[in-house]
N, CA, C and O atoms as CSV, one atom per row, in Angstrom:
chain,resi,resn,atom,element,x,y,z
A,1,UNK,N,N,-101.449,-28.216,40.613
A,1,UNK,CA,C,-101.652,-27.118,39.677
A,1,UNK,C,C,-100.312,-26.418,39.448
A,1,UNK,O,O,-99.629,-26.185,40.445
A,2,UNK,N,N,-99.812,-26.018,38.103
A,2,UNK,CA,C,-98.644,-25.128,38.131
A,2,UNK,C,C,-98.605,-23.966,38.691
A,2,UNK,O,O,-99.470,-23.095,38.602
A,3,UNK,N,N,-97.431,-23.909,39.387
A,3,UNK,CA,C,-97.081,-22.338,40.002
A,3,UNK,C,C,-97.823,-21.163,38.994
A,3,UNK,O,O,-98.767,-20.485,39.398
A,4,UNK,N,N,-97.425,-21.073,38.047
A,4,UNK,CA,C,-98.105,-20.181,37.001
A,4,UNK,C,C,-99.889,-19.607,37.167
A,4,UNK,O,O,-100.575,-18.588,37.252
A,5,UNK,N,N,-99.960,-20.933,37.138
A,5,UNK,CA,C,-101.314,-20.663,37.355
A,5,UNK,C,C,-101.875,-20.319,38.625
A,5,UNK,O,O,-102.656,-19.380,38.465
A,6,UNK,N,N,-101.820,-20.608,39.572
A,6,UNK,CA,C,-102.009,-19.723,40.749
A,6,UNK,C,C,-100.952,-18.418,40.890
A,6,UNK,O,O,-100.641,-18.123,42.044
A,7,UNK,N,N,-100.630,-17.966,40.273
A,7,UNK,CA,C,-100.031,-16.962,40.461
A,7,UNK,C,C,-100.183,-16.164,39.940
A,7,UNK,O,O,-99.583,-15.123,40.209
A,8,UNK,N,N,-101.331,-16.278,38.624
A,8,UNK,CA,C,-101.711,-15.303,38.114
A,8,UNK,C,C,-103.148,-15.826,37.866
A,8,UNK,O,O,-103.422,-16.627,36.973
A,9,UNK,N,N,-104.325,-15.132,39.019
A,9,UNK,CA,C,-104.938,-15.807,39.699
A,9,UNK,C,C,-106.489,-14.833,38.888
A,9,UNK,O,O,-107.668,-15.126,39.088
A,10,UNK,N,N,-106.018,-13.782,38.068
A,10,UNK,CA,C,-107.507,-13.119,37.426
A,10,UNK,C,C,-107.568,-14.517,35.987
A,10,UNK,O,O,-108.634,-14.607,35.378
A,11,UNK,N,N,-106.480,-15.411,35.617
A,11,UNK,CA,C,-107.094,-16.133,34.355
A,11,UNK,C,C,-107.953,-16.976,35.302
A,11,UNK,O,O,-108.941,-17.228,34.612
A,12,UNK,N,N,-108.124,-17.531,36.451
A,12,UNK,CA,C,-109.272,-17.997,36.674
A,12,UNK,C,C,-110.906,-17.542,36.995
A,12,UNK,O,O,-111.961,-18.088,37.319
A,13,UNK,N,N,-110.470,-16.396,36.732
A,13,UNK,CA,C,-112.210,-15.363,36.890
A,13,UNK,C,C,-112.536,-15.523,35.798
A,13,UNK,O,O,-111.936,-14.996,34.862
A,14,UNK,N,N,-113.705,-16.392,35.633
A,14,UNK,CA,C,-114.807,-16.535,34.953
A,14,UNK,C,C,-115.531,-14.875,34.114
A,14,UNK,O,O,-116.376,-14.744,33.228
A,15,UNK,N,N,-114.969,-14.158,34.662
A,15,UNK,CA,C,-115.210,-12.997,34.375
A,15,UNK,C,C,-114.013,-12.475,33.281
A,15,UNK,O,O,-114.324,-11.786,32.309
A,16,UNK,N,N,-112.986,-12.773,33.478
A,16,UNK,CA,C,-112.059,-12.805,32.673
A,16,UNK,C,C,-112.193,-13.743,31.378
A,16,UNK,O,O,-111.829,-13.183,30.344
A,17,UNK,N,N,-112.617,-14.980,31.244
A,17,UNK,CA,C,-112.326,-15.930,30.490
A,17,UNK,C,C,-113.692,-15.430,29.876
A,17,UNK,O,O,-113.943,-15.985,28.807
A,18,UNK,N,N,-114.426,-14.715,30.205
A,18,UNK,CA,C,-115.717,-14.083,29.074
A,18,UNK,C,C,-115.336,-13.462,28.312
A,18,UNK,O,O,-115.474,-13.674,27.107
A,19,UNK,N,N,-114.501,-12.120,29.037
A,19,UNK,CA,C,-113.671,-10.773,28.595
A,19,UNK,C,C,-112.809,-11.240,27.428
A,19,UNK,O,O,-112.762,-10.618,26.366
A,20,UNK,N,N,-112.023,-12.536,27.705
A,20,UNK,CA,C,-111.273,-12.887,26.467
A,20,UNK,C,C,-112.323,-13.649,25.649
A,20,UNK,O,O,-112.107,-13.308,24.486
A,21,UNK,N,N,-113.074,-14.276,25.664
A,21,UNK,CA,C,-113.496,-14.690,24.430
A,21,UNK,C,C,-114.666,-13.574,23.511
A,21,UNK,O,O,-114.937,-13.636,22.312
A,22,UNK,N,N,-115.162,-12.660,24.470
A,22,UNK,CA,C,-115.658,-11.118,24.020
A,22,UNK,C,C,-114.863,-10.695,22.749
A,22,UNK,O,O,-115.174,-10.680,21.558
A,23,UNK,N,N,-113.235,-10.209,23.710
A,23,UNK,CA,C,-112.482,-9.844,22.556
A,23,UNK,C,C,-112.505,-10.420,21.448
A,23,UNK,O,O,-112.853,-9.686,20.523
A,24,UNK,N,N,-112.197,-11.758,21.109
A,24,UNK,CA,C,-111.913,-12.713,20.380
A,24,UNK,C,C,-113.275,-12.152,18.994
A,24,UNK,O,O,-113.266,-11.759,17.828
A,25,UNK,N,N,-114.309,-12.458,20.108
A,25,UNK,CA,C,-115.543,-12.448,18.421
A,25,UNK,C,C,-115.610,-10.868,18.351
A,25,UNK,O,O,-115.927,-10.444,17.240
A,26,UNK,N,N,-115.352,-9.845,19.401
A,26,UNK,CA,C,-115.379,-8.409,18.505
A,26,UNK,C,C,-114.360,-8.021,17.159
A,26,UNK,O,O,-114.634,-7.424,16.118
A,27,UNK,N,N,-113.361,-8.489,17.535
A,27,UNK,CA,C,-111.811,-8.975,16.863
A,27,UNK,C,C,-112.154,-8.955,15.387
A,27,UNK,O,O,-112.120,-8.051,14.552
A,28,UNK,N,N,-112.519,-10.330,15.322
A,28,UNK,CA,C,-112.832,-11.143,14.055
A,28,UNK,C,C,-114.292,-10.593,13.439
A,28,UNK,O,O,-114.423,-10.597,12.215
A,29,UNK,N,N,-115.540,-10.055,14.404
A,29,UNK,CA,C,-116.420,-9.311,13.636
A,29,UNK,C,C,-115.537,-8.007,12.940
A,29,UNK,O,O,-115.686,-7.814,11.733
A,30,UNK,N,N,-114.763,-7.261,13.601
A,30,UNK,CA,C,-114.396,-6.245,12.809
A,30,UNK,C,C,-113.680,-6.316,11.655
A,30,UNK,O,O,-113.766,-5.502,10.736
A,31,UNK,N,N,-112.651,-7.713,11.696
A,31,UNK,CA,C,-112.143,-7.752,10.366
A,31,UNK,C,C,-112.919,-7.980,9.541
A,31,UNK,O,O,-112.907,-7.246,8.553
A,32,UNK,N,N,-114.000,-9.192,9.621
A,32,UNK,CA,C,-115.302,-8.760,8.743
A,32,UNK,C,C,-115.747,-8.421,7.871
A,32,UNK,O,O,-115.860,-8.684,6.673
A,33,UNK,N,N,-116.172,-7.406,8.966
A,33,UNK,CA,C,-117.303,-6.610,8.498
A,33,UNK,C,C,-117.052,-4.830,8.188
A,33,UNK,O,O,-117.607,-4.083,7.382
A,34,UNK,N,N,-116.174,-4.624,9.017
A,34,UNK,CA,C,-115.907,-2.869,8.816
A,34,UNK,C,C,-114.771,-3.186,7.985
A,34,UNK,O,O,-113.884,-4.040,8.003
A,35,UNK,N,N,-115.174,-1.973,7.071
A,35,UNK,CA,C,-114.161,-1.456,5.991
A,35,UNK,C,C,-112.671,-0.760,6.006
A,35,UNK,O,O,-112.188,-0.029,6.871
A,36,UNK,N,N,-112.198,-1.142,4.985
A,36,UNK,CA,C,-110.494,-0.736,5.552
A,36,UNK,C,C,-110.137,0.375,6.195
A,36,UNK,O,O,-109.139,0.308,6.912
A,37,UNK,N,N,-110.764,1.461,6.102
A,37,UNK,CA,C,-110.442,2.536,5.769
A,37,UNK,C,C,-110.782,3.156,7.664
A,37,UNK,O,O,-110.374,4.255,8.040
A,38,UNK,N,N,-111.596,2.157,8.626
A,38,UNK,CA,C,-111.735,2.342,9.426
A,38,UNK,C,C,-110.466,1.408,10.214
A,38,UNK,O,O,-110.292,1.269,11.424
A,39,UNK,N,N,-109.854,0.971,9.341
A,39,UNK,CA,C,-108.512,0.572,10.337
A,39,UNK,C,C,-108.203,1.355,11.527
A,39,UNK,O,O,-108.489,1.170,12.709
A,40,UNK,N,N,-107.599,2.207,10.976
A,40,UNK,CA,C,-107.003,3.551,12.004
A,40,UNK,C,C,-108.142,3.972,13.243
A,40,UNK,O,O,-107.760,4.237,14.383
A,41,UNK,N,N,-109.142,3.985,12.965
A,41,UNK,CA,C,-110.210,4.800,13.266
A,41,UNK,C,C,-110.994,3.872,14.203
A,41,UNK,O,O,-110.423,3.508,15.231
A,42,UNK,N,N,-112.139,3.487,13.977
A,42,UNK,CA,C,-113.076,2.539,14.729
A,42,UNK,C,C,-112.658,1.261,15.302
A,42,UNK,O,O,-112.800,0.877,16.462
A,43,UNK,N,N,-112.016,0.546,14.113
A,43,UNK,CA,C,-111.596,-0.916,14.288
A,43,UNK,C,C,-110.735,-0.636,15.758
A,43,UNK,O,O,-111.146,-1.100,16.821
A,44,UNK,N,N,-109.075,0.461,15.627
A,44,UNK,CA,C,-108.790,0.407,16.579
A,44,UNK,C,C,-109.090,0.700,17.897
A,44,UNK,O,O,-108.629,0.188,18.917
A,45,UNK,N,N,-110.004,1.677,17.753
A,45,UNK,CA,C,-111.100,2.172,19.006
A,45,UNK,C,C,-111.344,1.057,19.641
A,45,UNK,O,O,-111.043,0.809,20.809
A,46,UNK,N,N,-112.051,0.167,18.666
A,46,UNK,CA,C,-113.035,-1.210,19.541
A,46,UNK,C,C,-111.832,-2.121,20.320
A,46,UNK,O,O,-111.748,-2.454,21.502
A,47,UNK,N,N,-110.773,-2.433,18.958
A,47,UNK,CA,C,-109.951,-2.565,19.574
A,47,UNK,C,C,-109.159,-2.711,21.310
A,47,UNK,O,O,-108.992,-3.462,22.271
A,48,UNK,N,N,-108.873,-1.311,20.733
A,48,UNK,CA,C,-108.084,-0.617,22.157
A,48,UNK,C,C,-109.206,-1.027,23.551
A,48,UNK,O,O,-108.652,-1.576,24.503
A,49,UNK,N,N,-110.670,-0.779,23.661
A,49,UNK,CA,C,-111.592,-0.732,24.146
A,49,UNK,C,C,-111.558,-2.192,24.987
A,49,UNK,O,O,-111.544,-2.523,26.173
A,50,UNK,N,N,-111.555,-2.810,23.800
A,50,UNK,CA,C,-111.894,-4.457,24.181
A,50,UNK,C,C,-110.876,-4.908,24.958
A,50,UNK,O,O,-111.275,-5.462,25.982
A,51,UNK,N,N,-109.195,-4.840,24.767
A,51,UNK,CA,C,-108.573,-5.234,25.502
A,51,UNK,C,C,-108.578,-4.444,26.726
A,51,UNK,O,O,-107.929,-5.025,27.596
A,52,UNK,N,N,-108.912,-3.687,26.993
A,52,UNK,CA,C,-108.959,-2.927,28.414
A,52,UNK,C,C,-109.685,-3.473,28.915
A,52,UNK,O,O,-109.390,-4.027,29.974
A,53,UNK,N,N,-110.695,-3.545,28.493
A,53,UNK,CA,C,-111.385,-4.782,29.565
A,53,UNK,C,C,-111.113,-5.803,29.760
A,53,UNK,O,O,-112.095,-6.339,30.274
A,54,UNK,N,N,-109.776,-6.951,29.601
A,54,UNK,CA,C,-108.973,-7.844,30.348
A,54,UNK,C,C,-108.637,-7.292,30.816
A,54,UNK,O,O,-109.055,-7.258,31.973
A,55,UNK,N,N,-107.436,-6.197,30.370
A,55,UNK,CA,C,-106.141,-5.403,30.771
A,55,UNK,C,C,-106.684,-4.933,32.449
A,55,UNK,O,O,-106.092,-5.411,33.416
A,56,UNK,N,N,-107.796,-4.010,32.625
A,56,UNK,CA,C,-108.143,-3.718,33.579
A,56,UNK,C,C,-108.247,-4.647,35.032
A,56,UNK,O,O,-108.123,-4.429,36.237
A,57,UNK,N,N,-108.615,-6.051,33.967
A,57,UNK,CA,C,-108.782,-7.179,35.162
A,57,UNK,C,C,-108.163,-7.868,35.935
A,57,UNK,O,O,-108.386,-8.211,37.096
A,58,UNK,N,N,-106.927,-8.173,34.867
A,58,UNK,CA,C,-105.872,-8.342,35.195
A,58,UNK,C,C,-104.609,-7.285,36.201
A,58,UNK,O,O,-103.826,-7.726,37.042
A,59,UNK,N,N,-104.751,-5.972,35.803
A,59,UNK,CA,C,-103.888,-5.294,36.358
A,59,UNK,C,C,-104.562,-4.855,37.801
A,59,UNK,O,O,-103.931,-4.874,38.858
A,60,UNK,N,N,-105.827,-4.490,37.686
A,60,UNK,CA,C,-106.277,-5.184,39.320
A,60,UNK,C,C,-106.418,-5.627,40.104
A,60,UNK,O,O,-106.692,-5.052,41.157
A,61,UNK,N,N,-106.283,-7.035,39.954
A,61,UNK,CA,C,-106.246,-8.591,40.700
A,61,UNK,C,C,-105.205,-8.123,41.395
A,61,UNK,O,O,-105.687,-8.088,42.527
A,62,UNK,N,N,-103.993,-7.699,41.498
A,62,UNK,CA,C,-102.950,-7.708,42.201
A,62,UNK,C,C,-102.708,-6.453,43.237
A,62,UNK,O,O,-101.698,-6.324,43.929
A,63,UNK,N,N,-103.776,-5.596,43.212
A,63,UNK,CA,C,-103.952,-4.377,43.928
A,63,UNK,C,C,-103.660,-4.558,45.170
A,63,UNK,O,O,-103.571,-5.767,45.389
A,64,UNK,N,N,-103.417,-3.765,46.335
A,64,UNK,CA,C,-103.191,-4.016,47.509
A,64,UNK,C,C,-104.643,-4.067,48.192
A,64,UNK,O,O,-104.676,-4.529,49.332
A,65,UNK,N,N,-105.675,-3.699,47.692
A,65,UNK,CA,C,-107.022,-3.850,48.712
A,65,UNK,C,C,-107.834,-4.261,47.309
A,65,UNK,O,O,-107.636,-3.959,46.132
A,66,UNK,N,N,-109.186,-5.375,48.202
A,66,UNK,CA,C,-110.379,-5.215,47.039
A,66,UNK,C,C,-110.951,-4.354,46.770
A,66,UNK,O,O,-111.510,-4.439,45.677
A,67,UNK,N,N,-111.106,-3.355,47.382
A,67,UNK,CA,C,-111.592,-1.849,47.197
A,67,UNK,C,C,-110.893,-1.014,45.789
A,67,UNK,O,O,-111.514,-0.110,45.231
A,68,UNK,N,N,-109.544,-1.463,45.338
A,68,UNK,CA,C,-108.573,-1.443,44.939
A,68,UNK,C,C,-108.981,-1.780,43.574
A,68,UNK,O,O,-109.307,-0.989,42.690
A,69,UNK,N,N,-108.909,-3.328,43.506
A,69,UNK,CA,C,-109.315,-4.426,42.624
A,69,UNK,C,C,-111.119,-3.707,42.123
A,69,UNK,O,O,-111.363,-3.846,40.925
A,70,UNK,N,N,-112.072,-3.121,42.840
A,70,UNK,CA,C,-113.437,-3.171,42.632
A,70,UNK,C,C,-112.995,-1.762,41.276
A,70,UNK,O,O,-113.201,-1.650,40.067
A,71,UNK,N,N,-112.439,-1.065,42.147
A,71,UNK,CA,C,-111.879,0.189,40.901
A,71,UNK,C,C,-111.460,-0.116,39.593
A,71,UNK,O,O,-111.970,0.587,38.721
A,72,UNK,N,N,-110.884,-0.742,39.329
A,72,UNK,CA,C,-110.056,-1.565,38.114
A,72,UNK,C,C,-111.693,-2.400,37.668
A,72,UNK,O,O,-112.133,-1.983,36.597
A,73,UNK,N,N,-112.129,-2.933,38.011
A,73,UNK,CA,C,-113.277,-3.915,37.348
A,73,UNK,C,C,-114.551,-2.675,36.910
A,73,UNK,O,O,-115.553,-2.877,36.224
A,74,UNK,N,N,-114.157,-1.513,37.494
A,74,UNK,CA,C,-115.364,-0.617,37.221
A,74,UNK,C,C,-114.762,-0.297,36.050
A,74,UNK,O,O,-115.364,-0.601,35.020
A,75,UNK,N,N,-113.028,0.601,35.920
A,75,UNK,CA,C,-112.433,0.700,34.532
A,75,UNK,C,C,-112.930,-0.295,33.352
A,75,UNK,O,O,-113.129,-0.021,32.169
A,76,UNK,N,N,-113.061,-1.441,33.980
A,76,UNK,CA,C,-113.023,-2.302,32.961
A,76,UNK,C,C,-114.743,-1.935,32.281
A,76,UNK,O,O,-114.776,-1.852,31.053
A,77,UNK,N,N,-115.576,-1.807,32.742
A,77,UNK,CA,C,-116.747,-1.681,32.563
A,77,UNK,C,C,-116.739,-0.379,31.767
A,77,UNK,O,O,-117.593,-0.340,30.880
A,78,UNK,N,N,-116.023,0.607,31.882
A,78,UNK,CA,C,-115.810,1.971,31.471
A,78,UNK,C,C,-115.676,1.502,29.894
A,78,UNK,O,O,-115.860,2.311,28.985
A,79,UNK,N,N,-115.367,0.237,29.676
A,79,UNK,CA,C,-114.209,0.208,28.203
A,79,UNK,C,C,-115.271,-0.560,28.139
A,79,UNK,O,O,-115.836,-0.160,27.121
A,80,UNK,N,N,-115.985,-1.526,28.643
A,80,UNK,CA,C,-117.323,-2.149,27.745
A,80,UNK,C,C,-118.350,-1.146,27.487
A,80,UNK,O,O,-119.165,-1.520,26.643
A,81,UNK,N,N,-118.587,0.219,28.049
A,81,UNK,CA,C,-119.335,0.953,27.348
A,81,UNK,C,C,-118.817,1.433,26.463
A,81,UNK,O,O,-119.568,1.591,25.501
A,82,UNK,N,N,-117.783,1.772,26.325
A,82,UNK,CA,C,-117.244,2.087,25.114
A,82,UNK,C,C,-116.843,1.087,23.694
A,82,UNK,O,O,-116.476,1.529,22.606
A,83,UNK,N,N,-116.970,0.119,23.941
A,83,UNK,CA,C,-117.256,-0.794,23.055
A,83,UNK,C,C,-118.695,-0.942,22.734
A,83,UNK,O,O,-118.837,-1.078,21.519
A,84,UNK,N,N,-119.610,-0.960,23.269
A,84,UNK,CA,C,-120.412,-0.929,23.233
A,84,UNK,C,C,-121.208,0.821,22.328
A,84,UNK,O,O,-122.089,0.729,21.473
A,85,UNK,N,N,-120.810,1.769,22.649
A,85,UNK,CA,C,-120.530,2.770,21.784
A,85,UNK,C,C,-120.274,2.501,20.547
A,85,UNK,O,O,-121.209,2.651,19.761
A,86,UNK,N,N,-118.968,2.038,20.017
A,86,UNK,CA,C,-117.933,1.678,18.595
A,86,UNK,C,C,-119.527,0.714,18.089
A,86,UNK,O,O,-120.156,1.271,17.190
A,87,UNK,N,N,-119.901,-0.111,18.419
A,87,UNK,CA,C,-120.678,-1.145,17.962
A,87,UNK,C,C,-122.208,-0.295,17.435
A,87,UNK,O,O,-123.007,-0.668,16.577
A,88,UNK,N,N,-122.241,0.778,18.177
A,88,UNK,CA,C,-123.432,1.796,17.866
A,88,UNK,C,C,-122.872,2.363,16.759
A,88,UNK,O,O,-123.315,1.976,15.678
A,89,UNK,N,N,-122.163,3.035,16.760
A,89,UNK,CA,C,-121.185,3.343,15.168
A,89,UNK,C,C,-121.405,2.606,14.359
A,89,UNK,O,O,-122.119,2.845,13.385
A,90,UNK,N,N,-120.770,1.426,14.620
A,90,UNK,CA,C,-121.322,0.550,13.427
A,90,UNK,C,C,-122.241,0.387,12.919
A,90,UNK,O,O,-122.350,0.203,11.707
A,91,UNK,N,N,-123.210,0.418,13.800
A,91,UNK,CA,C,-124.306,0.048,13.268
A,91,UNK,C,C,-125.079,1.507,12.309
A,91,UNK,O,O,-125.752,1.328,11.294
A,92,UNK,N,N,-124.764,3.021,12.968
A,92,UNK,CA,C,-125.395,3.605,12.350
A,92,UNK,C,C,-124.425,3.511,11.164
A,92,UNK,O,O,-124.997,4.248,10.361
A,93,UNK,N,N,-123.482,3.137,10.637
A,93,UNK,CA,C,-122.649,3.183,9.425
A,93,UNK,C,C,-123.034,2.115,8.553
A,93,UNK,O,O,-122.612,2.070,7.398
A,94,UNK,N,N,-123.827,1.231,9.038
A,94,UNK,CA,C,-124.202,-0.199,8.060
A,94,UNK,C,C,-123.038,-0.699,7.878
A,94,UNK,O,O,-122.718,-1.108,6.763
A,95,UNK,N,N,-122.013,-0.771,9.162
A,95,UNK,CA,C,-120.889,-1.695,8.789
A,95,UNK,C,C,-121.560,-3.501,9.491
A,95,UNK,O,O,-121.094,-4.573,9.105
A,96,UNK,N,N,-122.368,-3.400,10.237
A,96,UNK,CA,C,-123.128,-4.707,10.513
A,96,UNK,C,C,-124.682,-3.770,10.645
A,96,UNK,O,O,-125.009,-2.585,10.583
A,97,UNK,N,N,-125.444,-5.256,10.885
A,97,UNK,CA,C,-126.536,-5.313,10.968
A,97,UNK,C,C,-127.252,-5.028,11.991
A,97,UNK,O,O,-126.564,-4.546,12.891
A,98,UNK,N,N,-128.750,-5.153,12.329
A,98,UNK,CA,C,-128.939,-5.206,13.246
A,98,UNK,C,C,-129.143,-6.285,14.143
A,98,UNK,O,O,-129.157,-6.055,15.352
A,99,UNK,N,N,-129.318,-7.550,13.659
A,99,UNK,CA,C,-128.977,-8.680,14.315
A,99,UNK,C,C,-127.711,-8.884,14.737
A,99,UNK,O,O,-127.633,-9.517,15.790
A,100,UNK,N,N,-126.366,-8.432,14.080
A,100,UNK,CA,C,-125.168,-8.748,14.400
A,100,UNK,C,C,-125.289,-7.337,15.968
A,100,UNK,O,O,-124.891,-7.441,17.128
A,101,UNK,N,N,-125.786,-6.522,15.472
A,101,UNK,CA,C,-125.449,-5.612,16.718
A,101,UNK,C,C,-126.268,-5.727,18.135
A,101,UNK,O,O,-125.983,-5.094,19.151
A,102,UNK,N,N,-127.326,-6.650,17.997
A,102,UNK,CA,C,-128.210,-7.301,19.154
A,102,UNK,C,C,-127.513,-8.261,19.465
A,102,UNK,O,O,-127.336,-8.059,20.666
A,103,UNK,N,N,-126.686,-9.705,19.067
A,103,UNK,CA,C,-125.809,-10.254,19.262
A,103,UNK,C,C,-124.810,-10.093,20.386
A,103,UNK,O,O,-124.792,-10.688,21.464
A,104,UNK,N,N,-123.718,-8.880,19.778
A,104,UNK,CA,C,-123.002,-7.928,20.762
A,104,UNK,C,C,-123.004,-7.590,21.599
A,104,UNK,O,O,-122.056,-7.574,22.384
A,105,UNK,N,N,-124.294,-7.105,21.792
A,105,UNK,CA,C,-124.845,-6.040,22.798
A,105,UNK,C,C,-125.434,-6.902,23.617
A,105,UNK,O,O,-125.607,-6.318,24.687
A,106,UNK,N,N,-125.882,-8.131,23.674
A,106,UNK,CA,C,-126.501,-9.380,24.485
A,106,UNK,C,C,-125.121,-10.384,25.162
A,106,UNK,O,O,-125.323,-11.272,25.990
A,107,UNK,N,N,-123.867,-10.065,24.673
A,107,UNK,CA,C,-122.767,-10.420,24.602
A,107,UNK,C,C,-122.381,-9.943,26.062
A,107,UNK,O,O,-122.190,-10.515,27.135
A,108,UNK,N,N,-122.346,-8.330,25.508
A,108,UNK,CA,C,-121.716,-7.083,25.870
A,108,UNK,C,C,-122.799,-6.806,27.367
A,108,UNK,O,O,-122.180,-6.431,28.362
A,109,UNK,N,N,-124.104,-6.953,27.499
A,109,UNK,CA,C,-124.848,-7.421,28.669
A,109,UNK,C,C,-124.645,-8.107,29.702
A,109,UNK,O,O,-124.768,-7.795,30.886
A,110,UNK,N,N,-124.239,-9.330,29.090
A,110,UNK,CA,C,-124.084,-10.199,30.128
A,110,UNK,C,C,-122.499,-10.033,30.943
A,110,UNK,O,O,-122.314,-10.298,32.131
A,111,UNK,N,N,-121.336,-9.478,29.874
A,111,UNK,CA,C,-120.439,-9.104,30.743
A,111,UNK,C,C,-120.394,-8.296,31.885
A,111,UNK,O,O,-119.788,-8.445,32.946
A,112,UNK,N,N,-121.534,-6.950,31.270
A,112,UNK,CA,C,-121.717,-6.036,32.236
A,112,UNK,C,C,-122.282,-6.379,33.631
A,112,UNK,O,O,-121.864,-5.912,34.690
A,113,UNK,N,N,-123.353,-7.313,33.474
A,113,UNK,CA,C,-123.746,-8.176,35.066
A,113,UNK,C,C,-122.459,-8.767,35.655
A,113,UNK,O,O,-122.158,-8.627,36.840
A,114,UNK,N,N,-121.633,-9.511,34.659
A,114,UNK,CA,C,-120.486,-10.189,35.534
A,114,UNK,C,C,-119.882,-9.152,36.351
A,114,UNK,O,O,-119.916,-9.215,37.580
A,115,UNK,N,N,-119.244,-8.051,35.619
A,115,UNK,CA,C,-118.437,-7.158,36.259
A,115,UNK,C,C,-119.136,-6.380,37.469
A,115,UNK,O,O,-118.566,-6.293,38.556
A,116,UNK,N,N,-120.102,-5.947,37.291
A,116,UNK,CA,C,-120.911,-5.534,38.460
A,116,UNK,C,C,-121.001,-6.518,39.718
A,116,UNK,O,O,-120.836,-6.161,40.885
A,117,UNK,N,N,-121.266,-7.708,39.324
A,117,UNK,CA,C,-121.709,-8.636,40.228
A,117,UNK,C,C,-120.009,-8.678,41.109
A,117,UNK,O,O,-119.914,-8.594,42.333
A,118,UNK,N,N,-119.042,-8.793,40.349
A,118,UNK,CA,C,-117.612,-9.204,41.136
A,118,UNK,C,C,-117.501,-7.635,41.774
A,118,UNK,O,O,-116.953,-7.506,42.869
A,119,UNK,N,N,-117.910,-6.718,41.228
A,119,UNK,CA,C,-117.540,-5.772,42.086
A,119,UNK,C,C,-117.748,-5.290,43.219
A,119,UNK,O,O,-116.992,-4.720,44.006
A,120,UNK,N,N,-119.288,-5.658,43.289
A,120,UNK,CA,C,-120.135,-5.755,44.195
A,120,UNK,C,C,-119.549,-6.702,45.497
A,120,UNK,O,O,-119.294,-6.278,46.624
A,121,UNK,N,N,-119.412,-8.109,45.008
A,121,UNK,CA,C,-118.982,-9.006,45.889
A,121,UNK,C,C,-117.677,-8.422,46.456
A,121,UNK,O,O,-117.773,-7.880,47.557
A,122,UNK,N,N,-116.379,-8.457,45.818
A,122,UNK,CA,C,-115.366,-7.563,46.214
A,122,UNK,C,C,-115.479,-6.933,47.443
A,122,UNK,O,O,-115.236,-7.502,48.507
A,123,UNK,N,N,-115.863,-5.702,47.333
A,123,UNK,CA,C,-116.895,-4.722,48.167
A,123,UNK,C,C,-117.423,-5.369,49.697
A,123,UNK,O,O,-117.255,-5.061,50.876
A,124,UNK,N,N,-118.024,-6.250,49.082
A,124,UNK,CA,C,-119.509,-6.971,50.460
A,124,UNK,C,C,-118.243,-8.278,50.889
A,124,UNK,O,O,-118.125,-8.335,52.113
A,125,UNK,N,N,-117.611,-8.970,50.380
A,125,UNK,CA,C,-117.223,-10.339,50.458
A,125,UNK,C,C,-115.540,-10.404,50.304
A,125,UNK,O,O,-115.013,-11.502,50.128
A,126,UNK,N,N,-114.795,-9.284,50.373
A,126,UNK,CA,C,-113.074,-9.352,50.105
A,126,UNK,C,C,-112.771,-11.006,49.522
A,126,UNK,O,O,-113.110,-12.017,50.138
A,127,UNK,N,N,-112.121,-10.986,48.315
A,127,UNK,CA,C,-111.092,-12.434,48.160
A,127,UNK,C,C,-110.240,-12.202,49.621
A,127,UNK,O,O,-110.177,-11.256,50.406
A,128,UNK,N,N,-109.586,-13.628,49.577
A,128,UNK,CA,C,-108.272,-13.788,50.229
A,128,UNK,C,C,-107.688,-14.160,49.378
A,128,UNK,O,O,-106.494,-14.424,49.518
């Protein structure tokens, strides 16, 4: 395996590789579907939101304790409710639907078990 890759050891959390492909379809739903004018405003909210929840995962993994690391994965969860928020916006704005926003939010679910579940383990089970 390349040095690289064990060395930067959150791209192999399955929890991570959700988080990025999350981003990916919130991303591209917002170019979409919300209107220009929410550039500044919502789009970047969800934005900002969505990458924090890698950002968080990543900048945790390297903490000095899992106790450490469990903090950072809760941040990260902090920013999927808040995406999860922006997506309620949307929806009361009729910038998507309500199928597109059950979608999301079934998306946006199942991350939330991941992150809980690693935090939990963390906690009960330390990585080495």
């Amino acid at each position: 395996m390349e040095n690289f890759l064990k060395k930067f050891r959150f791209r192999n959390f399955q929890v991570y590789k959700d988080a990025r492909q999350f981003n990916k379809e919130v991303r591209m739903l917002t170019k979409q579907m919300f209107p220009r004018e929410e550039q500044y405003c919502l789009t970047s909210q969800i934005w900002r939101a969505s990458y924090s929840i890698m950002l968080n995962i990543a900048e945790g993994c390297d903490r000095g304790t899992d106790k450490d690391f469990a903090h950072y994965l809760n941040n990260s969860h902090t920013s999927l409710n808040e995406v999860v928020a922006c997506l309620d916006i949307a929806l009361d704005n009729n910038y998507i639907n309500i199928n597109e926003h059950h979608y999301y939010l079934s998306k946006a679910a199942i991350l939330s078990d991941q992150l809980t579940a690693f935090r939990k383990s963390l906690l009960n089970n330390p990585l080495k």
